[in-house]
TIBA-328756 format. One record per residue (C-alpha): x, y, z. Coordinates in steps of 0.001 Angstrom, whole numbers, padded with zeros to 6 digits, always signed. Example, Ala and Ser with C-alpha at 12.3 -4.5 7.8 and 13.67 -1.06 7.14 Angstrom:
+012300-004500+007800 +013670-001060+007140 
This chain:
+047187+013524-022246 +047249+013823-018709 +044056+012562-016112 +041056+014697-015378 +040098+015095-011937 +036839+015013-010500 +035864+018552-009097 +032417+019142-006464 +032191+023133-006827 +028282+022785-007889 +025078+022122-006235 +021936+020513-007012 +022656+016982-008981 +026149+016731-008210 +025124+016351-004453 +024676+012344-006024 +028240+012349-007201 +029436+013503-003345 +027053+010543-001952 +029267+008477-004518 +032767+009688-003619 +032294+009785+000311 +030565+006028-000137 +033860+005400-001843 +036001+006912+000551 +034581+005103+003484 +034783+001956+001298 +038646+002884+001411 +039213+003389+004866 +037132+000277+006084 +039739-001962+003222 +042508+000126+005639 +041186-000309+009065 +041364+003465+009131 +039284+004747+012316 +039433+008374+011708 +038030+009168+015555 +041155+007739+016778 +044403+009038+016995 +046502+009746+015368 +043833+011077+012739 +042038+012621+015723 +044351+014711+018540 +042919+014835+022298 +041285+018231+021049 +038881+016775+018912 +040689+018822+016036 +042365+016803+012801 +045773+015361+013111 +048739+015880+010852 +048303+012574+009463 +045202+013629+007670 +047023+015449+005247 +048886+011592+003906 +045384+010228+004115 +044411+013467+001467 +047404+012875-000645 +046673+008821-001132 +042912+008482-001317 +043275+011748-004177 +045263+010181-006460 +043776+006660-005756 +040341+007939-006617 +041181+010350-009192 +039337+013698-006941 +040623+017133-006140 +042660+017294-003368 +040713+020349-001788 +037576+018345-002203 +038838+014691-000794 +040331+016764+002322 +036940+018686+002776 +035037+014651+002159 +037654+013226+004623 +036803+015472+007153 +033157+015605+007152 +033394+011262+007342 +035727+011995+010692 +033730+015221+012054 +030788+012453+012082 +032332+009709+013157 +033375+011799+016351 +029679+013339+016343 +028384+009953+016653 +030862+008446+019069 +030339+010957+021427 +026146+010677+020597 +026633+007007+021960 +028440+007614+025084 +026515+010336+025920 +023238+008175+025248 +024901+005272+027667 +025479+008046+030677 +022302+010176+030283 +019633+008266+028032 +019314+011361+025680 +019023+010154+022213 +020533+011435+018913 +018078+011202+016271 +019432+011889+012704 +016661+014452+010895 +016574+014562+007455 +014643+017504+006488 +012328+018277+003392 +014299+018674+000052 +014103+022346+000012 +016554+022175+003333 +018416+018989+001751 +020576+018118+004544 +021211+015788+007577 +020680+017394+011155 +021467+015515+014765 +018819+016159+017246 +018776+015525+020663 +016222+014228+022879 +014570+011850+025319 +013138+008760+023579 +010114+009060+026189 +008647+012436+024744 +005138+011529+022122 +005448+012140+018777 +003356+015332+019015 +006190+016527+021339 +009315+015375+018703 +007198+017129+015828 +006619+020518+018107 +010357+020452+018493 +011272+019563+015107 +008971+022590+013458 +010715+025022+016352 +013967+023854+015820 +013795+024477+011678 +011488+026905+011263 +008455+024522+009644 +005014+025073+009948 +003943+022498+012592 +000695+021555+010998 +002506+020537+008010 +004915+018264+008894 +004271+014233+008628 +007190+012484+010523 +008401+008719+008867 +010973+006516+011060 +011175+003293+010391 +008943+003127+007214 +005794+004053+009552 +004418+007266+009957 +004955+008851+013725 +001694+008158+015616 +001678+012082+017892 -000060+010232+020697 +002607+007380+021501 +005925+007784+022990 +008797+007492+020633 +009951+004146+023009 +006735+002973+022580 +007017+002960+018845 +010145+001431+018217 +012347+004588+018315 +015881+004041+019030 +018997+005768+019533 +020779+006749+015916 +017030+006285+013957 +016887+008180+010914 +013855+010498+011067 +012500+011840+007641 +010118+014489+008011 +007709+015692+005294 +006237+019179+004810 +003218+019412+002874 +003221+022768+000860 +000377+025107+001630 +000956+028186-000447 +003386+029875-002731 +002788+033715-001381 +005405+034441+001215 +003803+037347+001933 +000678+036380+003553 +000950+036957+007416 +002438+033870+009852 -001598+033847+011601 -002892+033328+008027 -000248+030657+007187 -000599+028607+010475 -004404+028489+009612 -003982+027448+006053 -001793+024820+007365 -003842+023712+009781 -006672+023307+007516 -004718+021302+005134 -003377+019195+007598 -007269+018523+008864 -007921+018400+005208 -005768+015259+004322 -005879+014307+007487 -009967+013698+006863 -008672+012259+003696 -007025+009456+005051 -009928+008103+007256 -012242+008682+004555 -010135+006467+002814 -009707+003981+005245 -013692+004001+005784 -014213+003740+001911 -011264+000469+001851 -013428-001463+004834 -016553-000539+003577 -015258-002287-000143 -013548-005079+001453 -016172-006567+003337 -018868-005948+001060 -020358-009148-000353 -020201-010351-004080 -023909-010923-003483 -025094-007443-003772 -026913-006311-006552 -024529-005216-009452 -026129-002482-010292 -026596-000225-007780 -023741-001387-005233 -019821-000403-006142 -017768-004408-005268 -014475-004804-005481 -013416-008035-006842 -009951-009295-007107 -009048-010172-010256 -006331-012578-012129 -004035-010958-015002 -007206-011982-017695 -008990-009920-015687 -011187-012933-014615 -012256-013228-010392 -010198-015126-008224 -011566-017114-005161 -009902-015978-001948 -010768-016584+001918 -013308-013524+003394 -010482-012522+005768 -007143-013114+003250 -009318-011113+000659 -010208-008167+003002 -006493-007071+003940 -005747-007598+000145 -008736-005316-001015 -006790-002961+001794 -003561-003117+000856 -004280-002700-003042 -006710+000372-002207 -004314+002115-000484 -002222+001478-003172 -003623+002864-005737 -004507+005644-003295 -000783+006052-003195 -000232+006067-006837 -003083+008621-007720 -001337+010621-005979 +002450+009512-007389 +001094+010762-010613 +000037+014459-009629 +003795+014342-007875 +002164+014485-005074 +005357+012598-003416 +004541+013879+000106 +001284+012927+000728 +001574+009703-001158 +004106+007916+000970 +001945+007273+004041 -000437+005586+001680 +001914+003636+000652 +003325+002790+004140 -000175+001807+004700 +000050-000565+001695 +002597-002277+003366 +001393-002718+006445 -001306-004202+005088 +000296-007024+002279 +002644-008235+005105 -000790-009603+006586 -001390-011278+003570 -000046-015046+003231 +003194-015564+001413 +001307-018288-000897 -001020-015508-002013 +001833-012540-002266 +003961-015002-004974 +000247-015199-007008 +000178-011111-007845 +002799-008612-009142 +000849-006168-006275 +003601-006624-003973 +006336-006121-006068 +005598-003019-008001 +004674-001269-004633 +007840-001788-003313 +009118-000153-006252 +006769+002321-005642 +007646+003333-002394 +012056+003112-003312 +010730+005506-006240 +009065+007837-003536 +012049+007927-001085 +014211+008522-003945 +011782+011817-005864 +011513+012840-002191 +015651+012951-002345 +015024+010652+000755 +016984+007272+000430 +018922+007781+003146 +016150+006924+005366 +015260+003593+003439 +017792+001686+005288 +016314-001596+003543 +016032+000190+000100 +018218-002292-001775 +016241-005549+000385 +012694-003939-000706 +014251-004183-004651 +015352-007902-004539 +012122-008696-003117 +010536-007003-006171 +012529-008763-008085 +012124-012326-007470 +008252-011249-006725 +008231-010353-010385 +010362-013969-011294 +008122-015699-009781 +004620-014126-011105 +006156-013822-013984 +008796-016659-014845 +012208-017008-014808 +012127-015731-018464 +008901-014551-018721 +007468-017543-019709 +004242-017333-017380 +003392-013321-018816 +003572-014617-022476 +001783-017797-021825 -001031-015560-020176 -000645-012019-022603 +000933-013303-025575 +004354-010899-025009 +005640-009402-021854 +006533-006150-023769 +004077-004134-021230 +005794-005282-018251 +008917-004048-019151 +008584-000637-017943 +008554-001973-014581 +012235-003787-015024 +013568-000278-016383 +012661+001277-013186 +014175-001609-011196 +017191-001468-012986 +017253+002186-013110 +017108+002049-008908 +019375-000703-008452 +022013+001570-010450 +021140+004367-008505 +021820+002833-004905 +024946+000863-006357 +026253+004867-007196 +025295+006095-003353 +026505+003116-002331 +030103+003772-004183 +029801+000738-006316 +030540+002695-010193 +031019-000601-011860 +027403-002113-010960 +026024+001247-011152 +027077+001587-014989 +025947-001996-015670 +022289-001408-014223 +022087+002045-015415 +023206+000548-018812 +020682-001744-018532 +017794+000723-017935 +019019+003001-020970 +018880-000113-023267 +015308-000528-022044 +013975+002823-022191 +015819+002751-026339 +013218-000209-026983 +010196+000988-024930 +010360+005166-026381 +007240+005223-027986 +006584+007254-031626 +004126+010496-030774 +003045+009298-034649 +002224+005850-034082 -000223+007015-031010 -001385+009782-032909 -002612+006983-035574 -004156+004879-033293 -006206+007473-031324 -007604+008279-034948 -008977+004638-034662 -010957+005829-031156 -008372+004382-028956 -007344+005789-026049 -003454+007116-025765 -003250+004930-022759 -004272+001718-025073 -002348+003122-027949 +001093+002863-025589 +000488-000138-024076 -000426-001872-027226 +002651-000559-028904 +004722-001871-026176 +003419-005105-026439 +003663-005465-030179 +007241-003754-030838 +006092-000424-032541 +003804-002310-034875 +000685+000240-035437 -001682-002630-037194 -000818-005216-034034 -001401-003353-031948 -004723-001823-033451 -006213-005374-033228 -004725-006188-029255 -006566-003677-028339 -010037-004630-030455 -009382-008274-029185 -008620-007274-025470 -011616-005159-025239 -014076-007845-026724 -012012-010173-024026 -012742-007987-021124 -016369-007232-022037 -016882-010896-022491 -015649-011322-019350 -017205-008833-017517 -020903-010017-019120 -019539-013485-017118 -019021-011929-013716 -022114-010158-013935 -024200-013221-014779 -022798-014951-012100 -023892-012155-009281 -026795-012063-011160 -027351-015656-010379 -025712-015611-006614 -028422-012922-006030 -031365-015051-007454 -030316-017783-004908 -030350-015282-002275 -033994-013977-003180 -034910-017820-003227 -033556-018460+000296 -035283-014961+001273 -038962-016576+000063 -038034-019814+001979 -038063-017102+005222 -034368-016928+005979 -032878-013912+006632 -030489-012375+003433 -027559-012356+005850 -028189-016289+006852 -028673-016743+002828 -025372-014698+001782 -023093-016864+004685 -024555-019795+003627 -024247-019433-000112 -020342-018463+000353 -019555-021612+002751 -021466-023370+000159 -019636-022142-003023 -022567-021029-004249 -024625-024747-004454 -028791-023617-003340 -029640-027036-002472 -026652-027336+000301 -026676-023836+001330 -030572-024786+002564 -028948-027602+005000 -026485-025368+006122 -028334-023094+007218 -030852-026257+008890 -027136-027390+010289 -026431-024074+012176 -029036-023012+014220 -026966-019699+014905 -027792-018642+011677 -031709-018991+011772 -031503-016632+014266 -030456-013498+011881 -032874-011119+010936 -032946-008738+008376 -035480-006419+010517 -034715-004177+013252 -036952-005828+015763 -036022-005147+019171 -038700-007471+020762 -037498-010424+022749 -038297-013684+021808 -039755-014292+025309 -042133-011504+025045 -043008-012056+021438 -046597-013245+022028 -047783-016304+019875 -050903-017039+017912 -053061-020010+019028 -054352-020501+015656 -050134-021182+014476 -049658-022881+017131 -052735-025471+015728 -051516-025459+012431 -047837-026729+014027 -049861-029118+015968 -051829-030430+012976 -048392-031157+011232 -047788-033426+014312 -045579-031373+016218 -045824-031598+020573 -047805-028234+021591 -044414-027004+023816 -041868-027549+020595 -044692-025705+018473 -045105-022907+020963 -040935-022695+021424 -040120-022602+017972 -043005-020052+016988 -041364-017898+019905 -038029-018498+018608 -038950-017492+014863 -041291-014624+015671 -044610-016097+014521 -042297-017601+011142 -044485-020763+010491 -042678-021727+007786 -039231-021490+009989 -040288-023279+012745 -041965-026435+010850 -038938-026745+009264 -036174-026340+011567 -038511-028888+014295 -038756-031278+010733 -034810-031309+010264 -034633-031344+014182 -036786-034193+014870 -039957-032453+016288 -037517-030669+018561 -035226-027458+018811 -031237-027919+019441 -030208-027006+021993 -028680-023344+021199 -032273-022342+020069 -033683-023786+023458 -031129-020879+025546 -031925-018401+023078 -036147-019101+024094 -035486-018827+027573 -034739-015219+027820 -031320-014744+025970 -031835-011655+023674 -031313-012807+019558 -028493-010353+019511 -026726-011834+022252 -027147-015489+020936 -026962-014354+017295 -023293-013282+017647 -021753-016726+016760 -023095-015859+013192 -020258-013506+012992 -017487-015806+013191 -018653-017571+010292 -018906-014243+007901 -017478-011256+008996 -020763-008758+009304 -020929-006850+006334 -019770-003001+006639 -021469-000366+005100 -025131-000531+007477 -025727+002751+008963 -027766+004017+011809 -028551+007491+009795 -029211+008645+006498 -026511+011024+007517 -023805+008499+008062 -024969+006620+004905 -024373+009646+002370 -020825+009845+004435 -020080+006118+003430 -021468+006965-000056 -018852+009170-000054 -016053+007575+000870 -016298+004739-001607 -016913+006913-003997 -013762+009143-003592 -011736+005527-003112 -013715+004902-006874 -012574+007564-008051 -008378+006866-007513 -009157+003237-009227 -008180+003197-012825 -010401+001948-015158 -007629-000006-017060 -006299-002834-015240 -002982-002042-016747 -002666+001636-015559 +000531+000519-013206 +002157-000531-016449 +001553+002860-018125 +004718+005141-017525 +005395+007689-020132 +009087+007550-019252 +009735+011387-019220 +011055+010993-015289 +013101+007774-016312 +014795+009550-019593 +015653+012418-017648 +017268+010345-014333 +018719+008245-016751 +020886+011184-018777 +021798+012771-015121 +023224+009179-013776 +025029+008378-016998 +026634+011567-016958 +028367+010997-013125 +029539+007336-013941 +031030+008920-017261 +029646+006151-019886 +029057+006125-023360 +025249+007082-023734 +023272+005062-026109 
């Protein structure tokens, strides 16, 4: 029985089999020290040498491919090669760039582009939209994992010679016969639209981040961050504030991941980034965060038919792996001391396994393609859930959400998994009754600092530096003066001008206080008896010294400002009732993209997997499972 050959005559998914063969092909001629540019591959004409034709013969029966389609592969590999080597010099003589475009899937294909590296990105994205026919509006520009900021120069942002530009349309409409004026508008309303979006979003994120855990429960949205029990975990104001930010635009992201929405999620993601690599490394290893967004984003690039311009696409998966070895244990030892089984997680090693085979194929490696690929399959055999089995369990008044993760966990057994999920929820409401005692209690101490005449700002700092002890948070704030300064009204009068009572200044007096400390301190407090008898008490029957300045004409504001280093000042204050129903709305629309299960990221129904699965099994030509 003689060989088969491989034949490329189709479109579509085979376009990952040409990815494979050319990746193997160049594999080929880099084991030969083959430079196709050269001669005598390449004549003084540019044009293909004779020599080509033993190259077609050799690699064609070496890889087992049509000779029509290894010449037509073999050519394309030297056409660029030239393309690039003459890019280069030409970028050495003149400065003019060559910028590789890769534009939206609909147009799935590389383009060079031309141009000076000192244009903004407004400029490259004019010239991109001209050049291909796109609706400026619409297109979002992504080099170098960041989104193109239109106001920069490309120089300015990093933009080099040979980048890799991937450019984004976001759809508008379907009706192709609506006029161009109509179109541009619709575009440019859409691109306002999730343009506003965005810095809603980012408003909402800061708002939640550096909102205290001493607000009232009940009537003010808080993020916490939360261990895998679901209980709070302790972190630094300023660690915990780009974490809140990177996991909100996260989830942004992912809200988004699940409507398909592959376009408009990526920047969130991007933003996601960004923000965990400001995190500390100590606090990354603590969270599986990290790692499943960098899955996230690899599984973006790759449904955008994009992974070409993830240059570090196979660096971003290690990462998530050994983040994922380390939260989780070598051998899962950590997730089944904490959960009991690590049955859930498993959904999130398919996917890694199912990209890892994917870039091995694009990267012409078959035999660790098959093995990953292999590996995913196996997984996907032992996570396919039984439409029967949820269908019994939602009977119970569980959710199909608990239903699969439950089943997951517990092997396909219906009556485990019934009582995980009773148990879990009792856990979790448990819990939550425990978090919101102890606000309950952090705002009690707040209200009892408040009654002692300190300010609730100068109460909430205190409390935090304190851990949350009353008795030392009242000498802390005695111990920084800064802090008896803050003032929870809007009282613009100066403490110079404020004018002071004789009949307090007596009583101050009658506690054995000088007259001048009395008449300073009222000054300083605003008429506060209760303030200034202590603060002179802990003081010695005089101010310190930073109180003195602030008497003698120094506005509270100006002195007050030290305050902030200790606590970042909390966002969410508002100068309007207008700007406060805007910052209502924010949070609420970041609210709304946060799922109420804290194991939504492990909740994949697998369809996408299954099917991407099939497709990749099919090219490496391996016994399917």
């Amino acid at each position: 029985m003689g060989r088969g050959l491989i034949c490329l005559e189709m479109a579509g998914p085979l376009m990952a089999q040409k990815k494979y063969l050319i990746a193997k092909l160049t594999s080929c001629l880099r084991e030969d020290k083959i430079q196709l540019w050269k001669p005598p591959y390449t004549n003084e004409k540019k044009e293909a040498g004779e020599e080509m034709k033993e190259l077609v013969e050799k690699y064609s029966s070496k890889l087992n491919i049509n000779k029509n389609d290894t010449e037509n592969m073999l050519e394309e590999i030297r056409c660029k090669a030239i393309e690039r080597g003459t890019g280069n010099e030409n970028f050495k003589v003149t400065g003019i760039a060559r910028l590789d475009i890769y534009l939206p899937r609909r147009k799935s294909r590389k383009i060079p582009l031309e141009t000076s590296l000192f244009i903004t990105g407004k400029e490259l994205r004019s010239q991109i939209a001209q050049e291909y026919a796109l609706q400026e509006n619409a297109v979002k520009i992504i080099i170098n994992k960041k989104q193109l900021d239109l106001g920069k120069t490309l120089e300015d942002q990093g933009v080099t010679h040979n980048a890799k530009v991937m450019v984004l349309q976001l759809e508008q409409s379907d009706e192709e016969t609506k006029r161009k004026v109509q179109e541009e508008e619709l575009q440019c309303k859409k691109e306002k639209e999730i343009n506003d979006k965005m810095q809603r979003t980012k408003k909402g994120l800061e708002i939640l981040a550096e909102r205290e855990e001493y607000l009232d429960p009940d009537s003010v949205p808080y993020l916490d961050i939360a261990n895998q029990t679901g209980r709070s975990i302790q972190i630094p104001p300023q660690a915990k504030k780009a974490l809140v930010l990177a996991m909100g635009y996260h989830e942004k992201g992912r809200a988004l991941m699940k409507k398909k929405e592959y376009e408009v999620a990526l920047p969130y993601l991007l933003d996601a980034d960004k923000h965990f690599c400001e995190c500390s490394t100590e606090l990354l290893n603590t969270v599986d965060n990290y790692a499943v967004l960098q899955l996230d984003i690899v599984w973006c690039y790759f449904r955008l038919e994009q992974l070409d311009c993830l240059d570090d696409a196979e660096k971003k998966l290690s990462t998530a792996q050994r983040c994922f070895q380390r939260c989780y244990g070598e051998n899962h030892e950590r997730l089944i001391d904490i959960k009991g089984s690590y049955g859930r997680e498993k959904v999130l090693f398919l996917r890694l396994y199912l990209l890892q085979g994917i870039g091995h194929y694009h990267s012409g490696r078959e035999k660790e393609a098959a093995e990953y690929i292999q590996k995913a399959s196996s997984l996907y055999g032992e996570l396919s859930i039984d439409p029967d089995k949820v269908d019994r369990l939602s009977l119970l008044g569980f959710s199909e959400q608990e239903a699969r993760l439950a089943l997951r966990a517990c092997h396909g057994n219906v009556e485990h998994a019934a009582n995980l999920i009773t148990n879990r929820r009792e856990e979790k409401a448990q819990i939550r009754r425990e978090e919101r005692a102890k606000r309950r209690r952090r705002l009690e101490d707040i209200n009892t600092l408040k009654s002692m005449g300190y300010s609730q700002r100068a109460a909430q700092i205190a409390l935090q530096k304190t851990r949350g002890n009353l008795d030392q948070a009242f000498k802390f704030i005695l111990d920084n003066p800064e802090l008896l300064l803050e003032d929870d009204d809007d009282d613009s009068v100066a403490m110079d001008q404020f004018q002071v009572s004789q009949e307090s200044i007596e009583q101050l007096t009658y506690m054995g206080f000088s007259r001048e400390s009395a008449e300073q301190a009222l000054k300083v407090f605003k008429g506060n008896i209760h303030l200034a008898s202590q603060t002179l008490a802990h003081y010695g029957g005089v101010l310190p010294p930073s109180l003195l300045l602030s008497s003698e004409g120094s506005s509270p504001s100006e002195e007050s400002t030290s305050s902030k280093d200790l606590l970042t000042e909390s966002a969410g204050s508002s100068s309007s009732p207008t700007d406060e129903d805007m910052e209502t709305d924010a949070v609420n629309e970041i609210l709304e993209d946060i799922p109420e299960h804290e194991e939504d990221y492990l909740d994949l129904t697998l369809e996408e997997e299954e099917q991407i699965i099939h497709e990749y099994l099919s090219y490496i030509q391996v016994p399917q499972h």
